[in-house]
N, C-alpha and C positions, 0 to 999 in steps of 0.2 A: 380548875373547876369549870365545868360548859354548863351551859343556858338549865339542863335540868336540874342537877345538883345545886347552884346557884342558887333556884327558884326553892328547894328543900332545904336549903340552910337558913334561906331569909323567909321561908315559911310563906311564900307568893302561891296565891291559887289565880292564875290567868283566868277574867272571865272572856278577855276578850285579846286577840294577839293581829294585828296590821300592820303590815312592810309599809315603811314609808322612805325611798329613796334606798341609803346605806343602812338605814337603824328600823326597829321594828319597836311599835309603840304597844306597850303592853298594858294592858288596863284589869285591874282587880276592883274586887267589890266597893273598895273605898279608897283606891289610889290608883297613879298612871304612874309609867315607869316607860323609858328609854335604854333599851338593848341596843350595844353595838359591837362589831368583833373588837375586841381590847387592841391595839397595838403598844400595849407595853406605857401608856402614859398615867397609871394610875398611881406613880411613885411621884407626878410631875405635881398632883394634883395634893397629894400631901405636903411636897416643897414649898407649893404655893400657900398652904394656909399655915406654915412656920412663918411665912412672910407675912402673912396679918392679910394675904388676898384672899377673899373667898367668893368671890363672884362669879361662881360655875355651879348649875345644879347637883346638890347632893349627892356625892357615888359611895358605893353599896360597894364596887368589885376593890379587888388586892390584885397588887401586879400582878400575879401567876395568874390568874383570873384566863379562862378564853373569851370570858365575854364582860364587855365595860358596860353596865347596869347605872344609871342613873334615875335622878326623879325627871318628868316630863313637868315642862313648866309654861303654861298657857301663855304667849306673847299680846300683854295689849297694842290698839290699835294708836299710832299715836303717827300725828305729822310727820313726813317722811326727814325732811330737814331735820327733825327736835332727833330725831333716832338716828342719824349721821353723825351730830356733836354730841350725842350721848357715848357713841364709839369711841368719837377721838378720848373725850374727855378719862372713860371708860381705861383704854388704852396705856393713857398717861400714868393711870393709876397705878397698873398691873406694873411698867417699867419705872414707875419711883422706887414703888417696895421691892424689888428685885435688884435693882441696878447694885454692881459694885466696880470697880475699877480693873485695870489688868494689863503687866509692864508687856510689851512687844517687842521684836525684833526686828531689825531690817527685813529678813526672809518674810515674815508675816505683813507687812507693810509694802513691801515689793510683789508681793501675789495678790493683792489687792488691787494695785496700781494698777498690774498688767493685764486683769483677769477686763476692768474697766476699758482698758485702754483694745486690748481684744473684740470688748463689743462692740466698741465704736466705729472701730474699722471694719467691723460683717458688717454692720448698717451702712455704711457708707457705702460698701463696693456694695450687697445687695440695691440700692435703693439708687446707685448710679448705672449700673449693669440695666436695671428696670430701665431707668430712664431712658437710656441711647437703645432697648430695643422699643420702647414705646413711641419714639422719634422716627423712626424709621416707618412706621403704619402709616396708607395714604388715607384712611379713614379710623380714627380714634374711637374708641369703643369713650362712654360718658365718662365711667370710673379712669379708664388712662388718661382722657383729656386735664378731668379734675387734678391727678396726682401731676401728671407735669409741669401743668397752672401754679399750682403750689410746692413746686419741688424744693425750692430756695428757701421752705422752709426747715425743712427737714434738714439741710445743709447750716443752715444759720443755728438749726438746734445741735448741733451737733459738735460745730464749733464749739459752741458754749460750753455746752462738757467738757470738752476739752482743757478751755480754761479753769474749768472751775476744779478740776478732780487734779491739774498741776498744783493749783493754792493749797487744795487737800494735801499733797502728798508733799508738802514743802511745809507745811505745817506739824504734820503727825512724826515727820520724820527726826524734828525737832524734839517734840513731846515722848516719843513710843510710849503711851499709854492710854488703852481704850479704854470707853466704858459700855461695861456689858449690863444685861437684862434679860430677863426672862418674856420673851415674844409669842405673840398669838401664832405667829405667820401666817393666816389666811383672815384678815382682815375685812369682813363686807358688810354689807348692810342685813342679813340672812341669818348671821352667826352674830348677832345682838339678841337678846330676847329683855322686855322689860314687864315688869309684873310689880312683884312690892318691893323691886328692886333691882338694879341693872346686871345683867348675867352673858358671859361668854360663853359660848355653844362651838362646838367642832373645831377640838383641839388638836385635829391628826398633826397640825406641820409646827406642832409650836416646840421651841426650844432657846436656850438661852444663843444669844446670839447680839449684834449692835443694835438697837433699838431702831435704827431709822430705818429699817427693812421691813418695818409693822406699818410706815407712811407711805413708805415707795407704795406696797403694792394695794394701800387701801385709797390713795391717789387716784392711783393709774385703773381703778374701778367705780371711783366715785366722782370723779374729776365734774362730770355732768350736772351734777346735782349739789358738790359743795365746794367753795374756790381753796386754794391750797393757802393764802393767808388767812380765811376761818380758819382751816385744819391747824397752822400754827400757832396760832392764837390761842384757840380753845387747849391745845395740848402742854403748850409754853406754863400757862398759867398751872401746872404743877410739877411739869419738865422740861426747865428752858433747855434748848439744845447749847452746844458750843460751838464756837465758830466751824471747827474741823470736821464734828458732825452735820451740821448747817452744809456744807462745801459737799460733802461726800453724797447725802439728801438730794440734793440740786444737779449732783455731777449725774446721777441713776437716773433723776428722773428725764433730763433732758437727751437720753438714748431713746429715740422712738423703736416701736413695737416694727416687727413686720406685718406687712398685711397677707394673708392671704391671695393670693393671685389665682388660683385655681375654683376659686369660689361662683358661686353666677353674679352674673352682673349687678341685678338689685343688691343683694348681700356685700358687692365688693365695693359696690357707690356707697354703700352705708358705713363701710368699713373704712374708705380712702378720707369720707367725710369726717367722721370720728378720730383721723389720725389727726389728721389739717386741724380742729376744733382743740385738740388738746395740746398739738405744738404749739399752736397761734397762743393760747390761752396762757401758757408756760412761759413764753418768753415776754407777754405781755404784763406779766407777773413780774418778774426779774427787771422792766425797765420799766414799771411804774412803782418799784420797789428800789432801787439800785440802793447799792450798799455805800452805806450813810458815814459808817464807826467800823471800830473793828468784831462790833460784832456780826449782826446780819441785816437782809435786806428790807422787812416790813417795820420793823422799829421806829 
């Protein structure tokens, strides 16, 4: 069914039709509605409300659909911190009601391991390779001065993964069984909307998957603005992690990002800055946290 048929079945007369981004906001005499191409998630969206989740604006489309039709829902205005732990909290929800169990294999546990242990070492050789040619300049550009000033950290975070995703993998190996959930996977401050009630907005990358992959990457986006023991905290209190998850959590997030190198200079000091500020802040976490029990470290 496309965008016209659609609009004749559910008897929509457009007073008014505006692109905004990927979706096109449609507005009738007494209602607003959100068009977007379907990619096939409107069976995800049924799933979720067999689970008792229903915190996505109301959809209109059927899988076959070409076009995923929902209600537009007006975001109020609310302190930027208050709408960060409404995510996490948000979050927790979605992978309580989803969560179930699931036995693994060595193979499935060994592609994990490696796939980690893989990106450890392009970070490494990238971010050491960087190094010994930024060594070598008789005049340092600001953003190279800064990354070599701070190289030791990136090295010390790195380390740490390393430890920490061995505990993982000495643990799990022991266990073989995960637990899975149903993930946003695009986790931001953007794709919250709050009204007379909390609502998940752009679901393209969501899919059942481990749940600590919904914190990795709303961390490694939010980190600025909210510390990663709030995020625990807030999210614990209706989904404590386990230790193995905990390990795996920790092992991800302590791979730093590449930077850009071809960027301009303002952009890449901002960028070398922001790398520094978030390994500093991570491992600063980790030793003013150190693990206490066998569970984990802010407890």
């Amino acid at each position: 069914m496309n965008k016209k048929e659609l609009f004749e079945y559910l008897r929509i007369k457009p007073a008014s039709i505006k692109k905004q981004g990927s979706a096109t906001i449609i507005t009738t005499s007494n209602h607003k509605y959100v068009a977007k191409k379907n990619n096939r998630k409107a069976d995800s969206f049924e799933y979720l409300q067999t689970r008792n989740f229903n915190n996505f604006p109301k959809i209109y489309s059927h899988l076959n659909d070409e076009i995923l039709l929902m209600d537009y829902i007006e975001d109020s205005k609310i302190p930027r911190e208050q709408k960060l732990q409404d995510l996490v909290y948000l979050d927790s929800i979605l992978h309580n009601k989803t969560t179930f169990y699931k036995d693994v294999d060595d193979d499935y546990i060994k592609e994990i391991y490696e796939d980690i242990l893989e990106k450890q070492n392009t970070i490494y050789q990238y971010y050491n390779e960087l190094q010994n040619v930024i060594e070598l300049e008789v005049y340092m550009s600001p953003s190279n001065y800064l990354l070599v000033r701070n190289i030791s950290l990136i090295y010390m975070s790195l380390n740490q993964s390393k430890k920490y995703i061995e505990e993982w993998y000495h643990l799990i190996s022991e266990k073989h069984k995960v637990r899975y959930a149903y993930i946003h996977g695009n986790l931001e401050e953007q794709h919250l909307i709050e009204n007379d009630n909390l609502y998940f907005i752009s679901w393209d990358h969501s899919r059942i998957d481990l749940p600590i992959y919904d914190l990795e990457i709303f961390y490694r986006k939010s980190f600025m603005n909210i510390s990663l023991k709030e995020i625990l905290e807030i999210y614990e209190s209706k989904y404590p992690l386990n230790r193995e998850e905990y390990l795996l959590l920790i092992a991800l997030l302590l791979i730093p990002k590449k930077i850009d190198i071809t960027s301009k200079e303002y952009d890449k000091v901002k960028k070398v800055t922001e790398l520094i500020l978030y390994t500093d802040k991570l491992l600063s976490f980790l030793e003013n946290n150190s693990d206490k029990s066998n569970h984990h470290a802010y407890h």
